[in-house]
N, C-alpha and C positions, 0 to 999 in steps of 0.2 A: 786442648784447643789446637787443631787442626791447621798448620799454616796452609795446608793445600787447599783449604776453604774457607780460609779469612775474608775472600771475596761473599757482601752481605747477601747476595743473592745466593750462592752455596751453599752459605746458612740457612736459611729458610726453606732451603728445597731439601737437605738435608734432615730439617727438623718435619719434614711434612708440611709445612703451612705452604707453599707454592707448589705448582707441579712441575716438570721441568719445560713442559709448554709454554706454561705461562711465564718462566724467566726469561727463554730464548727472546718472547714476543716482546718482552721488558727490555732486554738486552738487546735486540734488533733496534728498538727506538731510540732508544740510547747513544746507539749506536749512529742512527740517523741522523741528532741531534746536535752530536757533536759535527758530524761531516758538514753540516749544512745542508744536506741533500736530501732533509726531509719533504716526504710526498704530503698528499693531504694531510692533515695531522687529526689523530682522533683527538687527540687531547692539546688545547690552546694555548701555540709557545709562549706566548707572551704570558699569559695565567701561569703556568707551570713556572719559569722563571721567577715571576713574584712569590709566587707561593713558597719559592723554599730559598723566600729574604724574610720570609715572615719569622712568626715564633720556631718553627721546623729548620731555619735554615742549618743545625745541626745535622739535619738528614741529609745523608746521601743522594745525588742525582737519582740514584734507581731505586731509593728508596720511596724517593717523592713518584716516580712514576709508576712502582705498583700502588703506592698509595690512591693513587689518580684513575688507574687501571681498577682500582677494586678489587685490586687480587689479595688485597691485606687489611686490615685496619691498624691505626695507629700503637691497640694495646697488643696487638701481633708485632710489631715494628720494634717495639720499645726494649723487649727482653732480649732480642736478638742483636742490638745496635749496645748492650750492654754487652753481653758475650764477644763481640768484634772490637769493643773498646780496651775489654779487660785484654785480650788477646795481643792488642798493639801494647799493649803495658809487659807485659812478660816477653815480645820481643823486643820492646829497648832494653830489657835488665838484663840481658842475656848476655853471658860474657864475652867480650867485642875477640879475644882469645880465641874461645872456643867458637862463632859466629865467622870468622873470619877462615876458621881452617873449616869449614862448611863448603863457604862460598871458594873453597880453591881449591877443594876436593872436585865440587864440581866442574869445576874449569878442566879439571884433568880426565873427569868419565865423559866431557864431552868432547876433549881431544880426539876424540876417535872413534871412528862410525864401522868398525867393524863388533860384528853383534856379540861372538865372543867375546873380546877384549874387553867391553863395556859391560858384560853381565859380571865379568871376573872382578872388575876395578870396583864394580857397587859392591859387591861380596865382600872383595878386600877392605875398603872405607864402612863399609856400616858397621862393621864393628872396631874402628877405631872411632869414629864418630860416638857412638855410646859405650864402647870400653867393653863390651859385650863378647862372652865365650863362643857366640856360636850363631848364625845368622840364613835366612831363608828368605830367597826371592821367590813369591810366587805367581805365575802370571795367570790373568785371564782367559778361559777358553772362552771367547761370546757364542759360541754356536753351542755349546753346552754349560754354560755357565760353571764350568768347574774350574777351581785353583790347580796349576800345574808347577810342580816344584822342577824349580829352574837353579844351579849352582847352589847348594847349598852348601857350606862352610860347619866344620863343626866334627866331634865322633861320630864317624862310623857314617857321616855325611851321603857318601855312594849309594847308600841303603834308599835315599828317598828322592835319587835321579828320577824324575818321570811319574813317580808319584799322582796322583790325582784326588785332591779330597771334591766331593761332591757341595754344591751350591746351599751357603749357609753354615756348613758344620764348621764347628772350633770357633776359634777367636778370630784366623784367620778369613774363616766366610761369613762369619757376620762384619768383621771390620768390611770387606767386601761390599755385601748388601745396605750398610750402613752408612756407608764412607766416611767414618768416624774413626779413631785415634783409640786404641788401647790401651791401658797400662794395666797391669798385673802383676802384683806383688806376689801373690801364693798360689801358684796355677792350679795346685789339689782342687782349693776353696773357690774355683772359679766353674760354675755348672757350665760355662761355652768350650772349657779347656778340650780337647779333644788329645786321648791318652793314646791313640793308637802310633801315632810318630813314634812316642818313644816307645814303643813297644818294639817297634822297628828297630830304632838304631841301640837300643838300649840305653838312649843316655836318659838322664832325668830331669824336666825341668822345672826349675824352682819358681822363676820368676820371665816375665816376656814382656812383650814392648812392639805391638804389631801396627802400623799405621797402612792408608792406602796411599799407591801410588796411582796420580792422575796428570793428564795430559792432554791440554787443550780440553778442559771440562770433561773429561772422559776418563772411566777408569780402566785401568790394564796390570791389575794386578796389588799384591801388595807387601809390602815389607814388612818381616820379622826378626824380631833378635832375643836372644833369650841369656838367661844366667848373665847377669852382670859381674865383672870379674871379681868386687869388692864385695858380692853379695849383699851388699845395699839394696839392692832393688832400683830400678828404674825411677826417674823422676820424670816431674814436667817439662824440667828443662828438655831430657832427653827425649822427650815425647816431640818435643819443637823442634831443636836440631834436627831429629830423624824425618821428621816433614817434610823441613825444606830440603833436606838431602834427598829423602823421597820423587820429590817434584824436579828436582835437577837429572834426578836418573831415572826418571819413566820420558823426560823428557830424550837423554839420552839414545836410551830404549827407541823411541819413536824415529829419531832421525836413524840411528843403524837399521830400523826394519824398511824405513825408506829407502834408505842408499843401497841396501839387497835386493830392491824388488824394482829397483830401476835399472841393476846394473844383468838381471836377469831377463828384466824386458829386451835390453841392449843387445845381449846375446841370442837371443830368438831372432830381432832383428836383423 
């Protein structure tokens, strides 16, 4: 369960039932609704309103308005608002310990908006965040859709500076194409595994743990870690911590590419 898409609409666009057209348009209204500054309205605020005081008022405001919109029906609605449920359940049990040094991890990769410093500090915390041997950031090329290995951490790590895996392959390009959460207990027994890394660095991995990194609904790459120190294997929790850790440092990501590309305009200028 994916905290970077606990948002219900995520859900659903992720699972294929919306497209992401039709969430934007969901989400614009939404959006609208709240402001007050809704224009003609296709769908009647006053109706909409009642409507989810009724039996539904369990549902989410955007739920009730793809409902409305007919982008969904109800027995579409229901297995995905159960997925979002169980999701808030597993993050209250999550240990307020271990949640907490998350949330101040992040405080510290956003201290700093230079793009080095910030690829170094997610490197350095994602594998203290899951306890993990060895860890890979990989970003997005959008103009070729390829994974581009950025810092990685780990044996023999140099080996896959620059690196390029093509769009889809491994665990990493389908988490990509997917924007869904990993885990991987036996990477042999996993047909998305992609053996060629190690083949590279010579190390060997047992077990992985690969989530997407998104930002402002957008994806830009994605976070890997591999071999857990206890050889335990990866859990859920650590599927969730690395989420949220996730979302805090593609977020970071995003302001250092900004503060580079403003401070290079500046200089042209």
């Amino acid at each position: 369960m994916n905290i970077n898409s606990h948002l219900l609409g995520d859900h659903l666009k992720s699972l294929g039932i919306i497209t992401g057209k039709q969430l934007e348009e969901a989400l614009q209204f939404q959006k609208d609704l709240a402001s007050e500054s809704l224009p003609e309205p296709e769908i009647d605020r006053v109706e909409l309103i009642s409507k989810s005081r009724e039996k539904n008022r369990d549902v989410p405001m955007l739920g009730q308005i793809l409902l409305d919109k007919e982008f969904i029906t109800e027995d579409m609605l229901a297995p995905v608002l159960a997925l979002q449920n169980r999701q808030v359940r597993e993050l209250r049990m999550l240990s307020s310990e271990k949640l907490a040094l998350v949330i101040q991890i992040g405080f510290i990769i956003n201290s700093t908006v230079d793009l080095v410093d910030v690829l170094s500090l997610i490197m350095k915390y994602a594998n203290i965040v899951t306890d993990a041997g060895a860890s890979t950031l990989m970003l997005l090329d959008e103009k070729t859709g390829e994974l581009v290995f950025s810092v990685p951490t780990g044996p023999n790590a140099e080996e896959l500076k620059d690196i390029r895996i093509p769009p889809g392959a491994g665990v990493a390009g389908w988490v990509a194409q997917n924007q869904q959460h990993v885990l991987v207990k036996d990477a042999r027994e996993d047909s998305r595994f992609y053996s060629g890394v190690d083949d590279m660095t010579g190390a060997e991995t047992r077990s992985l743990l690969c989530v997407p990194m998104r930002s402002k609904r957008k994806i830009i790459g994605v976070l890997e870690v591999i071999n857990k120190n206890d050889d335990a294997g990866f859990s859920e929790d650590d599927a969730l911590l690395l989420s949220i850790f996730s979302h805090q440092a593609a977020i970071a990501i995003e302001n250092a590419i900004l503060f580079d590309s403003i401070q290079k305009q500046c200089k042209k200028d």
